[in-house]
C-alpha positions in Angstrom: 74.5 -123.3 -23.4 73.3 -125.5 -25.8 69.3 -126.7 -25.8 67.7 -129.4 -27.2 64.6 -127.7 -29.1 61.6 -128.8 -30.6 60.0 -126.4 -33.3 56.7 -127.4 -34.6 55.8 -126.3 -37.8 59.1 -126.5 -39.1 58.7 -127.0 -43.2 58.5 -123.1 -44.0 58.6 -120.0 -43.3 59.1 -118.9 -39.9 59.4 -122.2 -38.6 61.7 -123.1 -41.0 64.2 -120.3 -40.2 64.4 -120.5 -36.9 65.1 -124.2 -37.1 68.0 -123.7 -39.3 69.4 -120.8 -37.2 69.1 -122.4 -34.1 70.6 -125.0 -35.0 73.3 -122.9 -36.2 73.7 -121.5 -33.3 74.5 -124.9 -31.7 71.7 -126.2 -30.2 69.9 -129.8 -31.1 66.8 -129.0 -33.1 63.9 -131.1 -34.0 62.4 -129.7 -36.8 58.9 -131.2 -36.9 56.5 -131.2 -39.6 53.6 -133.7 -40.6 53.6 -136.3 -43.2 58.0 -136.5 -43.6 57.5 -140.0 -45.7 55.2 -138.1 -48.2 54.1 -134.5 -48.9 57.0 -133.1 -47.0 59.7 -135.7 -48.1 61.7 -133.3 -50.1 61.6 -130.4 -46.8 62.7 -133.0 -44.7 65.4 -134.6 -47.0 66.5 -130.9 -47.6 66.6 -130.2 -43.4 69.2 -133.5 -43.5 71.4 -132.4 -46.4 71.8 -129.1 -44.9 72.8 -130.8 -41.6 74.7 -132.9 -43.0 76.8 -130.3 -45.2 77.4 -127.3 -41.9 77.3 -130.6 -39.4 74.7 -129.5 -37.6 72.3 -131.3 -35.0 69.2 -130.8 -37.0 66.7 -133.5 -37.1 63.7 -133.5 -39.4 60.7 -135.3 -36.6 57.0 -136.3 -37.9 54.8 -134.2 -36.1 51.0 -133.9 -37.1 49.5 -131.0 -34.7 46.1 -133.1 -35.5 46.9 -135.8 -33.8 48.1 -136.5 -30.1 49.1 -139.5 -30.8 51.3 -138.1 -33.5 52.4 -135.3 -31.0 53.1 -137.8 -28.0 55.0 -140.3 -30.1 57.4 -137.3 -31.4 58.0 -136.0 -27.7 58.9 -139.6 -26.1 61.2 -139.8 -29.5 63.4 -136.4 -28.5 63.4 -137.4 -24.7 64.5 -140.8 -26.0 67.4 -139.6 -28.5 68.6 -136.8 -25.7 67.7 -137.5 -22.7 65.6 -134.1 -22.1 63.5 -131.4 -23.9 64.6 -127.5 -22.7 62.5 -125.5 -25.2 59.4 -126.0 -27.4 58.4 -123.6 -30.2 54.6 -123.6 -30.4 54.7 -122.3 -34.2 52.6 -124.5 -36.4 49.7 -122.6 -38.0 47.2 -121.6 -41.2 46.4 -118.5 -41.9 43.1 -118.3 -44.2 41.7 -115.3 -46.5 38.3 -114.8 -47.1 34.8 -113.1 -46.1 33.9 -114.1 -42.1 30.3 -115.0 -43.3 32.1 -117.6 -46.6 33.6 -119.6 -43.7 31.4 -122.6 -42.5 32.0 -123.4 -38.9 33.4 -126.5 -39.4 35.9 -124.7 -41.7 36.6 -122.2 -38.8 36.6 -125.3 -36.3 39.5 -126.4 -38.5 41.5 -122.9 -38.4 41.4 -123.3 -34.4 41.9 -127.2 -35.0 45.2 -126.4 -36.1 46.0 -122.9 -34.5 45.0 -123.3 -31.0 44.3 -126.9 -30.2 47.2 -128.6 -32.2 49.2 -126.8 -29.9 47.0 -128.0 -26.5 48.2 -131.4 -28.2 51.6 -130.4 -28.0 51.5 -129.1 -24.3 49.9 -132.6 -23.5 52.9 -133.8 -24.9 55.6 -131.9 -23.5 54.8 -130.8 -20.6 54.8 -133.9 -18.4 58.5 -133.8 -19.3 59.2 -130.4 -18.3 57.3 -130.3 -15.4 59.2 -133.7 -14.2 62.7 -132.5 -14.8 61.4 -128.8 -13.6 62.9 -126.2 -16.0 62.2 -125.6 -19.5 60.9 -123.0 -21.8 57.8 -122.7 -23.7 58.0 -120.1 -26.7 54.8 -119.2 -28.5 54.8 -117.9 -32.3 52.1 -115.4 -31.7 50.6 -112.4 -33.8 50.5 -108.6 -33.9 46.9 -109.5 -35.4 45.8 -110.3 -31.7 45.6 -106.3 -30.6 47.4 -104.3 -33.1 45.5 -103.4 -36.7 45.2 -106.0 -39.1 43.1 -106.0 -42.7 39.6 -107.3 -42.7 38.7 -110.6 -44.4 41.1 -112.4 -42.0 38.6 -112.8 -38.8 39.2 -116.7 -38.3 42.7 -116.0 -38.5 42.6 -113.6 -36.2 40.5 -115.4 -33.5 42.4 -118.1 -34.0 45.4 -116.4 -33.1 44.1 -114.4 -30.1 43.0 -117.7 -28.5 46.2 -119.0 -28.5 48.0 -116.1 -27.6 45.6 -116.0 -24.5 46.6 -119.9 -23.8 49.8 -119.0 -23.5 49.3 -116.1 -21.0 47.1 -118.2 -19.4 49.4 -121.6 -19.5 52.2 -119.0 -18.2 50.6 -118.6 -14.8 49.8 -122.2 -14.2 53.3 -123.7 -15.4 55.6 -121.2 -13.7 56.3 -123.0 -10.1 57.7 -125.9 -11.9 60.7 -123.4 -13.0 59.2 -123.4 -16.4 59.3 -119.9 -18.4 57.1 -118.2 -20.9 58.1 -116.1 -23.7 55.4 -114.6 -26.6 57.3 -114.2 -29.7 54.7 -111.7 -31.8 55.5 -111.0 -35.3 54.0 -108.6 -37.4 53.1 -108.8 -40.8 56.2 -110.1 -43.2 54.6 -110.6 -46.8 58.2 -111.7 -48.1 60.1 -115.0 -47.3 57.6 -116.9 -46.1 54.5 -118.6 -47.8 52.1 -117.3 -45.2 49.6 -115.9 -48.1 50.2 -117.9 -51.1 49.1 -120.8 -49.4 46.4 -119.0 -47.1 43.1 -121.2 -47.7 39.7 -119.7 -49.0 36.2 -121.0 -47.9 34.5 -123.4 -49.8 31.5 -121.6 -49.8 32.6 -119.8 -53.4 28.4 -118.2 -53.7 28.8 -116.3 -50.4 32.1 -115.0 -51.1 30.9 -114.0 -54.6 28.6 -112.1 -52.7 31.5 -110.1 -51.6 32.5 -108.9 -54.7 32.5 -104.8 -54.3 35.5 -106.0 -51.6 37.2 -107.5 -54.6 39.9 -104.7 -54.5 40.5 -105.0 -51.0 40.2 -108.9 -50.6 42.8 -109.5 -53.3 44.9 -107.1 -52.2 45.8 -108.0 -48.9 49.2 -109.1 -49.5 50.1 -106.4 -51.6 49.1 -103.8 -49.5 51.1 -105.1 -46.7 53.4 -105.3 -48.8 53.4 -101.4 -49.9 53.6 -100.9 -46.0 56.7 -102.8 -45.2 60.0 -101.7 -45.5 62.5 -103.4 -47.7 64.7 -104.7 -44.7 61.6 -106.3 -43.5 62.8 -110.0 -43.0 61.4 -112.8 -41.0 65.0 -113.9 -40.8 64.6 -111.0 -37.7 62.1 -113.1 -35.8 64.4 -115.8 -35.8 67.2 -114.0 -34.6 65.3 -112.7 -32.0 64.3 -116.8 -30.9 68.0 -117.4 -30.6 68.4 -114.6 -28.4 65.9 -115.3 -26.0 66.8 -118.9 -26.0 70.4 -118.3 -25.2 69.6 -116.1 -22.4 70.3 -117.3 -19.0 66.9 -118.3 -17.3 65.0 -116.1 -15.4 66.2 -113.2 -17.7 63.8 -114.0 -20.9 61.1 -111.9 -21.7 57.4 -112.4 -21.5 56.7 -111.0 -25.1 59.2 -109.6 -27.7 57.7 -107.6 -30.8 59.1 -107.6 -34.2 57.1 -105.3 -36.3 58.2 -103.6 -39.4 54.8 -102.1 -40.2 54.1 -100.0 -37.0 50.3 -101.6 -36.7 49.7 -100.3 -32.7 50.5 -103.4 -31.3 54.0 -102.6 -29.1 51.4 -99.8 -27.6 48.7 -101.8 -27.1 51.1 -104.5 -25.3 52.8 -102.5 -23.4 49.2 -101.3 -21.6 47.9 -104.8 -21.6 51.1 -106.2 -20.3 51.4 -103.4 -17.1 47.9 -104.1 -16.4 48.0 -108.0 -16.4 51.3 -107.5 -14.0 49.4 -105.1 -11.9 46.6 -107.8 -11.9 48.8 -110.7 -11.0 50.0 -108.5 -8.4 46.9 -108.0 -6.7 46.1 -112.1 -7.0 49.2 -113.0 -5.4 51.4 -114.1 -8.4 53.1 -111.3 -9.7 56.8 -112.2 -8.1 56.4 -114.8 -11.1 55.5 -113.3 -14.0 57.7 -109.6 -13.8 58.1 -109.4 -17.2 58.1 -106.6 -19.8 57.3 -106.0 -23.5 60.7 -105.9 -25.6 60.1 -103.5 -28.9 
């Protein structure tokens, strides 16, 4: 059945793919990204010719996940243009590199600016339409950094990406008696086709992190050591085949998370005991007949 989707995030990487494939797949896809008219011109004209040349209903949307206004004005333009919204992709984010203490907190403010509350902008947008038309699906880009292993000198990062994960678990509850499902999409580490550490950011505070220097090996090493972990057949393509799977299964059948991890950083088992607990939990609240989900390896 085809689905008219909204993927935030959409210029690269992860976001980027699962546009394209899910569009591919037949749905309607709004591939949102900020600033279309200037520093992402040449993604969004690329999204068109592509489009254009397989025929496919992909539609390059300004979307600044800093902004409601910019978030509410891209909703009302897809409910506009179709008519409905049946899934949202809650992927944009930053991932930033450096020593915890070398971050200011207005520079960490930023990370969660843009990791956790860009997309509370977005569920202020979206979600008055789902809840109105009462069915949807809300599909969250999360992390194996939020309870497997990850490398140190990516703390921001990492809270950043725990807070939102726990939005979502949390939003899932609240959201699921207006027929509207959850799934947590959690990647793991893919240091090839996707720009996720080239353009990680780096404090400003350049004395502090100098201070840091017997890391030096470690710090500048991340990627490659992730990179000496993962397998060759380690392609974020697989997280967005995984999104068009769960999309194009019939409602009430999706899964609450779904794991894609080449590395083997602990966080399946980890998820699979926080996930039995949290059912057990919801159980004993009243609520678990909602959320009977499980953890897909």
């Amino acid at each position: 059945m085809q689905s008219v989707i909204l993927v935030t995030g959409a210029g690269t990487g992860i976001g980027k793919l699962t546009a394209q494939s899910l569009a591919e797949a037949g749905h309607v896809v709004y591939a949102s990204m900020r600033d279309i008219a200037g520093r992402n011109n040449g993604r969004a004209t690329e999204l068109r010719a592509l489009a254009a040349a397989k025929g496919l209903q992909l539609h390059p949307l300004e979307l600044d996940v800093l902004s409601q206004d910019s978030a509410d004005a891209a909703a009302a333009t897809i409910v506009r243009e179709q008519g409905h919204l049946d899934v949202v992709m809650q992927n944009a984010g930053h991932l930033v590199v450096g020593p915890t203490e070398a971050f200011t907190p207005e520079e960490i403010m930023k990370v969660f600016d843009t990791n956790v509350l860009g997309a509370q902008r977005v569920n202020r947008a979206v979600l008055p339409y789902l809840r109105r038309q009462e069915s949807g699906l809300m599909l969250w880009i999360s992390s194996t950094t939020t309870k497997g292993g990850f490398p140190p000198f990516m703390g921001p990062y990492g809270a950043a990406k725990a807070a939102m994960d726990s939005l979502a678990v949390t939003l899932a509850y609240e959201i699921a008696r207006f027929g509207i499902e959850t799934s947590i999409v959690v990647p793991g580490a893919f240091t090839r086709g996707t720009d996720h550490f080239p353009s990680a950011g780096k404090p400003a505070d350049a004395a502090t992190a100098a201070a840091y220097s017997r890391y030096d090996g470690v710090m500048d090493q991340i990627g490659e050591r992730l990179s000496a972990l993962t397998p060759d057949n380690a392609d974020p393509q697989a997280v967005a085949g995984e999104i068009v799977r769960i999309v194009g299964l019939p409602a009430g059948t999706r899964p609450m998370r779904s794991l894609i991890d080449f590395v083997g950083d602990g966080a399946t088992e980890v998820f699979e005991v926080s996930e039995r607990v949290r059912i057990e939990f919801a159980k004993r609240i009243g609520m678990g007949d909602l959320l009977e989900a499980k953890v897909r390896r």
